[in-house]
C-alpha positions in Angstrom: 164.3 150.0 30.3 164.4 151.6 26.9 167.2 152.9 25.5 167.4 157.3 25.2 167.4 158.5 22.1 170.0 160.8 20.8 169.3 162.6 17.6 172.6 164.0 15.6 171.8 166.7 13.1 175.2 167.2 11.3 174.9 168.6 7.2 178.6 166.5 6.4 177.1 163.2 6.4 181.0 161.7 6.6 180.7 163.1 10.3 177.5 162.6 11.2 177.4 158.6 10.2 180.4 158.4 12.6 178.7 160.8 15.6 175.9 158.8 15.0 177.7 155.1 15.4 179.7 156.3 18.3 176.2 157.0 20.3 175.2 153.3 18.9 178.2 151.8 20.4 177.3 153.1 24.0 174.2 151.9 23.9 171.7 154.7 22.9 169.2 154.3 20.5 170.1 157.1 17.5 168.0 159.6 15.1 170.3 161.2 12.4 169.4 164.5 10.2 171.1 166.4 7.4 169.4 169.5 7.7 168.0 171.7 10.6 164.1 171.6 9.0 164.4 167.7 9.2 165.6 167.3 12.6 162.8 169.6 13.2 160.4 167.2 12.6 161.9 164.3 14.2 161.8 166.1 17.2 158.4 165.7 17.6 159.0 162.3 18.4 158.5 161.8 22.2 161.4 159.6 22.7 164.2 162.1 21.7 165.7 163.2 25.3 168.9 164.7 23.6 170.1 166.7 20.3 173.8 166.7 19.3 173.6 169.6 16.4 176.4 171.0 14.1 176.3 174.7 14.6 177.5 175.7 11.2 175.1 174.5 8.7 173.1 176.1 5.3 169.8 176.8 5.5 168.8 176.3 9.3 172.0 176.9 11.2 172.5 175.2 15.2 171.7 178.0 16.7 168.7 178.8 14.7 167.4 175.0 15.2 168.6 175.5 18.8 165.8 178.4 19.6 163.0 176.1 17.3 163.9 173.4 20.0 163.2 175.1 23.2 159.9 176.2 21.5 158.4 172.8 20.6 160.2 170.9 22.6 161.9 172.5 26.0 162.8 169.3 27.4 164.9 168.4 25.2 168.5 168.7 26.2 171.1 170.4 22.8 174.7 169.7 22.9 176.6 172.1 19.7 179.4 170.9 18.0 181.6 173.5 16.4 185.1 174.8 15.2 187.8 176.4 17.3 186.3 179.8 15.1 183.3 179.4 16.4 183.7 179.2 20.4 182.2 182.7 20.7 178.5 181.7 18.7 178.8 178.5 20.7 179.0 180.7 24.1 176.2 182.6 22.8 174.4 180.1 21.7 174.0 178.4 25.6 172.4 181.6 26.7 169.9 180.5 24.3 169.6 177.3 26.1 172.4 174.4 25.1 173.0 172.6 27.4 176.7 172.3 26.2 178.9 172.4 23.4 181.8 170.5 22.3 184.7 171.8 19.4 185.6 169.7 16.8 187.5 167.4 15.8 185.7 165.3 17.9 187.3 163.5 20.9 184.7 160.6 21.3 185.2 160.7 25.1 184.2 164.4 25.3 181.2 163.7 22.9 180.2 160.8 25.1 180.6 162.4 28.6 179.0 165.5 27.3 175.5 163.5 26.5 175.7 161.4 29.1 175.2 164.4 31.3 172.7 165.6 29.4 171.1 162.8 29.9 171.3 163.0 33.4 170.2 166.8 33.5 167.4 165.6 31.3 166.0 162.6 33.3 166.3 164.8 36.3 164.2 167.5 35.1 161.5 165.1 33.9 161.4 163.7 37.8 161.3 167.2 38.8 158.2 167.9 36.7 156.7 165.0 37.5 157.1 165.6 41.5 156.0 169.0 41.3 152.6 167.6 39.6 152.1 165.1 42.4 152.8 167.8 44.7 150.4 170.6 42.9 147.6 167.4 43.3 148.1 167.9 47.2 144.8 170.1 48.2 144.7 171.4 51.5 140.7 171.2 51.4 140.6 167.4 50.6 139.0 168.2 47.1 140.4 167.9 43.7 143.4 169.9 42.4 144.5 170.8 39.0 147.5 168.7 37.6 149.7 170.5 35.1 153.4 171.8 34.2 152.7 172.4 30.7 153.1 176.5 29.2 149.2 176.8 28.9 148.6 175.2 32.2 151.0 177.1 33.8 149.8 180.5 32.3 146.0 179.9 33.5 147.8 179.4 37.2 149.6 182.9 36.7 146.5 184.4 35.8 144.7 182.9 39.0 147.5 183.6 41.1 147.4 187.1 40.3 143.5 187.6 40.1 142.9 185.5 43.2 143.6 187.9 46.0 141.2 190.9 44.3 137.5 191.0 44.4 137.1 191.3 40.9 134.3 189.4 39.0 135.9 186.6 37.0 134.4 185.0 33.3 136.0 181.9 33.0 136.1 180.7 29.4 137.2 177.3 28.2 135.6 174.3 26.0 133.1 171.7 28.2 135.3 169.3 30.3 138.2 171.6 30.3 138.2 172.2 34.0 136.7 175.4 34.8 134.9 174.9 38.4 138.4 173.2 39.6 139.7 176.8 37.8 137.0 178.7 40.2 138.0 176.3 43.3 141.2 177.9 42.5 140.7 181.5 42.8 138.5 181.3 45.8 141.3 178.9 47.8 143.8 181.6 46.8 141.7 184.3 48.0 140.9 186.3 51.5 137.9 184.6 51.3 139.2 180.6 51.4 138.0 179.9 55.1 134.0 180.7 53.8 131.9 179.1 51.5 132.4 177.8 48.1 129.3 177.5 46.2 128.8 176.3 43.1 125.8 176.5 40.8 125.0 175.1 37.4 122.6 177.9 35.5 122.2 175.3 32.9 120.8 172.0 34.6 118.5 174.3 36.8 115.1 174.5 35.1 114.0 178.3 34.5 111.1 178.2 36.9 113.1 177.7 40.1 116.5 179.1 39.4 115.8 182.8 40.9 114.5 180.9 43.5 117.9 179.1 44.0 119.8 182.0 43.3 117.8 184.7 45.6 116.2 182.6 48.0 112.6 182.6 48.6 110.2 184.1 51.5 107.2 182.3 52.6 104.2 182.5 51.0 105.7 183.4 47.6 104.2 180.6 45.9 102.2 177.5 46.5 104.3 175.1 48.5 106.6 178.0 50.0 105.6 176.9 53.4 109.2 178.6 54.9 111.3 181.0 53.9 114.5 179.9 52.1 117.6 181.3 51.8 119.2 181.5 48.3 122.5 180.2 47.0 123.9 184.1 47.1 122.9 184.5 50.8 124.6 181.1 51.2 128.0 182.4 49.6 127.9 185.3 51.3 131.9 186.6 52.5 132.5 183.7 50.0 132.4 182.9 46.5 129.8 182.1 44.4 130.5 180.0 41.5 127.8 180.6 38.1 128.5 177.4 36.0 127.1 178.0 32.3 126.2 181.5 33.0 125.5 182.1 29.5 122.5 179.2 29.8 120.8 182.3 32.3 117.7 183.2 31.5 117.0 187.0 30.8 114.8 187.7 33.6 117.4 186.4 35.7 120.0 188.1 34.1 118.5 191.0 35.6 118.3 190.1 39.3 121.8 189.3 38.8 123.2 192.4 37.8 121.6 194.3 40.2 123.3 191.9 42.7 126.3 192.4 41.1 125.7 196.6 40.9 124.0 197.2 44.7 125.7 194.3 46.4 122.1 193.5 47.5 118.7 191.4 46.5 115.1 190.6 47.3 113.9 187.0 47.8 111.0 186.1 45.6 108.0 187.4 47.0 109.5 189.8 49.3 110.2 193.6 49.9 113.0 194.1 51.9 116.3 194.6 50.7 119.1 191.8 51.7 122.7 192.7 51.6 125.2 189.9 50.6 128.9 190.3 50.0 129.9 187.9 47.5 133.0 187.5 45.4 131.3 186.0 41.5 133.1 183.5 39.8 131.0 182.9 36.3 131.9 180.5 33.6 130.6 179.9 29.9 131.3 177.5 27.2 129.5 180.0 24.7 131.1 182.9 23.0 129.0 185.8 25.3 129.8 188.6 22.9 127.7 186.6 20.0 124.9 186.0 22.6 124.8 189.7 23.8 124.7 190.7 19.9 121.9 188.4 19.0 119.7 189.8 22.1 120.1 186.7 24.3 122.4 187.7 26.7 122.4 191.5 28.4 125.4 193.8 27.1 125.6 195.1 30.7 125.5 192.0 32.6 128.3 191.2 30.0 130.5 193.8 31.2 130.1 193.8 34.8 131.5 190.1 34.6 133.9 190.3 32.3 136.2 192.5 34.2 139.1 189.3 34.1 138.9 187.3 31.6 140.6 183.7 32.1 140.8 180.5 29.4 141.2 177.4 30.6 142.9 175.7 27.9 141.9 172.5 26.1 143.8 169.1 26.8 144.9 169.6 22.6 146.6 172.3 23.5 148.2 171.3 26.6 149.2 167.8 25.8 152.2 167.7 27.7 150.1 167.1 30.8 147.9 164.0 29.8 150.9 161.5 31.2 150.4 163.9 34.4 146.7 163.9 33.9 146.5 160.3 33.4 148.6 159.5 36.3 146.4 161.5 38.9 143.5 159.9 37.5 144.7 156.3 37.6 146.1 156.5 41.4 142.7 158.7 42.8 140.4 155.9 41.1 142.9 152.4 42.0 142.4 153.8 45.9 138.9 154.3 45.3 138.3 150.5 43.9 140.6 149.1 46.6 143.3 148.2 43.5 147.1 148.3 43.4 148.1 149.2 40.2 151.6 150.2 38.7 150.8 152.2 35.8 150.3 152.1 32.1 151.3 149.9 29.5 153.8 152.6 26.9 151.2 151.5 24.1 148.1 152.5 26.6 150.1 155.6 27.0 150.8 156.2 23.2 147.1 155.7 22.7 146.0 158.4 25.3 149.1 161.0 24.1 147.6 160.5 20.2 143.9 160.7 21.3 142.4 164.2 19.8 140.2 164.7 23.0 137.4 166.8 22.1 135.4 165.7 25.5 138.7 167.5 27.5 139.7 166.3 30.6 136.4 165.0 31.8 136.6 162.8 28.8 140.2 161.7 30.2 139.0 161.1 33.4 136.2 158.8 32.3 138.6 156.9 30.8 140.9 156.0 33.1 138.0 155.7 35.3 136.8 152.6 33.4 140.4 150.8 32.5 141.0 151.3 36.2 137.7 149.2 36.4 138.2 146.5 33.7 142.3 146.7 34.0 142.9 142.7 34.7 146.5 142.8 35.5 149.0 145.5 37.6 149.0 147.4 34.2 146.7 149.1 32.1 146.9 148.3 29.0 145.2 149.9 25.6 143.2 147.3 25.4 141.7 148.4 28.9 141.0 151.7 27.4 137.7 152.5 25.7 137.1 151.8 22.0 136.1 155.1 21.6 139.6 156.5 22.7 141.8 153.7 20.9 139.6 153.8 17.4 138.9 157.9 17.9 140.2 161.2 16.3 143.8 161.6 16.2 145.9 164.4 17.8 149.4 165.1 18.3 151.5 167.2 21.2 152.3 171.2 19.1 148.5 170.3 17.0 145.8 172.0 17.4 142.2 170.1 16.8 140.0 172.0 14.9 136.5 170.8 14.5 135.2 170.1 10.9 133.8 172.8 9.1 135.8 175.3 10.8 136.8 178.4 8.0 140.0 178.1 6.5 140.4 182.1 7.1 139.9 180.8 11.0 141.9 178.0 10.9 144.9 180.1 9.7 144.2 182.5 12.4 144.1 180.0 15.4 147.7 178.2 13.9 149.5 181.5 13.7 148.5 182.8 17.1 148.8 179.1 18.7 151.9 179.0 16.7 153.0 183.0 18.1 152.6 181.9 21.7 154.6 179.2 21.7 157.6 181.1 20.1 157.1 183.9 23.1 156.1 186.5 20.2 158.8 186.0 18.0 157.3 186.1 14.0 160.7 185.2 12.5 160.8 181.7 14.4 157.0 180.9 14.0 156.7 181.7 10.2 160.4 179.2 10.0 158.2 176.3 11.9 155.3 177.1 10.0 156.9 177.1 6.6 156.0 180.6 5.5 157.7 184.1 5.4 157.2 186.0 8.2 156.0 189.1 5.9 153.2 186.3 5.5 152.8 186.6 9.3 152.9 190.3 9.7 150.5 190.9 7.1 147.6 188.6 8.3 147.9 190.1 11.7 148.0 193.8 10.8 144.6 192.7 8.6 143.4 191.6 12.2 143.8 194.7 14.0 142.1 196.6 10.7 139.2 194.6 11.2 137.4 192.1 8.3 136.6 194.8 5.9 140.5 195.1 5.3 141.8 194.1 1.9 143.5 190.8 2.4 
């Protein structure tokens, strides 16, 4: 088993050499920094599980460093190290957070014992996370769940949670692959409506000709080779949910039907007169930014608004790294039951190279991948080498990165860092223009810009 990793951030590098060999002498693997900005970055590193940190230091003091932590990385257990002057901060300071602190001098046994449980605490926690994963997995349906316990993930669920029991219309928005009909799964299971249908519909790989057929059913008669009449996938869904996947791929005529649907609560089948009424809670879902498709005429402003009453993203795997391991580990047990193999898990270099993978094709992409090592895996362990080439030669990304595609405007790439950057630090400007090197005037200015609208002087 590896080592943990300790890493001592101490600005009297006398006492932080001998904090530093005391952890070496127990057995732990050590990281040493001078200064709060470069213990910063070695926390990045995913095999720091502890932080000892000096409170009283220039530039970024313990407590300061203490707040960065628990905003790029909360799993991270701090112990503080301070003065007999300095009990007080040090008290404050665990309301923050720390996990403990210890007053100097230094009694190596206190020092030791104090880690140690930190260790404990932190393993524990990372057990916990990962149980509660396998347990969120668990669908009472028998169909796929959503796997997550990282901030983005667990916000989307929040949203869901709290959407779910309304009948409001819902847009889901979210890059290709991210997960949106599991997202729609979601809000129907959670609803009044879970014991009726679920029905899903692609807008996209329907061809134009048939899809109001699909959608609104069809009587007889109404064309050549309508022998019957057919009911439609809205009549289907009806006291259930119907799911629009790619809604923004809708033709306009469509678009029309549909909104009367959605105003009314009732329809015609194609070549018929009388009125059907259908009670149907819409879940719709896009890929495409609807606001730039209603402005250059290809989407209806109205049909826009009448499905946009909740708005939900379903974030992208770069910005919810922290579940890939999760991800990964769903994914590998689902597809070694369904090819009747018994395999142990992943290699740590197959799961370096699918932490440092960009993923652009999401969690779809993720899934295909395991999908195929599970296939070619030789041994009880995957191993990188089991992965696709794609994934172990591809784009690089790393957990607190976002991956913006190429071409993207530096004016909008500023934007997306500052407000990724913002949510991470709960709103605070201070801490997120500290971790992102800038002053936080810098910060204040570029978002009151925003809310003035482009024509604002920068």
């Amino acid at each position: 088993m590896t080592a943990p990793t300790v890493l001592v951030v101490d600005d009297d590098r006398a006492n932080l050499d001998s904090v530093a060999r005391i952890f070496q002498r127990e057995g732990f693997a050590t990281l040493a920094a001078a200064q709060g900005t470069e213990a910063l970055e070695m926390l990045r590193r995913p095999e720091v599980s502890v932080m000892v940190t000096d409170l009283m230091m220039p530039g970024m003091d313990g407590q300061e460093l203490l707040k960065a932590s628990r905003t790029i990385r909360p799993d991270v257990e701090v112990v503080l190290m301070t003065a007999y002057g300095t009990v007080e901060t040090a008290v404050a300071a665990m309301k923050d957070g720390a996990y403990d602190f210890i007053t100097k001098p230094l009694k190596r046994h206190a020092l030791v014992k104090a880690v140690q449980k930190a260790l404990e605490k932190h393993a524990l926690v990372q057990e916990n996370t990962s149980l509660k994963a396998r347990l969120a997995e668990i669908n009472p349906s028998g169909g796929r769940a959503m796997v997550g316990q990282s901030p983005a993930f667990r916000a989307m669920l929040d949203t869901i949670r709290q959407a779910a029991p309304s009948t409001a219309t819902v847009l889901l928005l979210g890059e290709s692959g991210t997960g949106k009909e599991l997202a729609a799964r979601a809000l129907h299971e959670h609803s009044a409506r879970a014991r009726q249908a679920f029905i899903a519909v692609n807008c996209g790989a329907i061809p134009e000709s048939i899809l109001e057929a699909e959608l609104f059913g069809v009587e007889r008669g109404a064309y050549t080779g309508a022998v019957a009449r057919r009911e439609g996938r809205f009549e289907r869904a009806h006291g259930g949910t119907l799911f629009l996947d790619e809604v923004g791929e809708m033709p306009l005529a469509a678009q029309v039907k549909l909104l009367r649907v959605l105003q009314e609560g009732e329809l015609e089948r194609l070549g018929g007169t009388q009125t059907v009424k259908v009670d149907v809670r819409l879940v719709a879902a896009t890929n495409k930014d609807l606001q730039k498709e209603v402005a250059e005429g290809r989407f209806r402003e109205d049909l826009y608004y009448r499905l946009h009453v909740v708005e939900i993203r379903v974030p992208a795997l770069a910005s919810r790294r922290e579940d890939i391991p999760l991800l990964a580990d769903a994914f590998l047990r689902r597809f070694s039951a369904k090819n009747g193999k018994v395999l142990r898990g992943f290699s740590p270099d197959a799961l370096g190279v699918l932490e440092n993978y960009a993923w652009p094709g999401n969690v779809r992409e993720l899934e295909h991948a395991v999908e195929r090592a599970v296939v070619l895996a030789k041994t009880d362990v995957l191993e990188a080498s089991d992965l696709p080439e794609s994934v172990r030669k591809g784009p690089l990304g790393s957990a607190g990165q976002l991956v913006i595609p190429i071409g993207t405007p530096m004016e909008e790439i500023e934007r997306r860092v500052i407000h990724e950057t913002l949510r991470h630090t709960k709103g605070d400007k201070t801490l997120a223009a500290r971790l992102l090197g800038i002053a936080a005037r810098t910060i204040y200015r570029k978002l009151e810009r925003e809310q003035l609208g482009p024509d604002a002087p920068p």
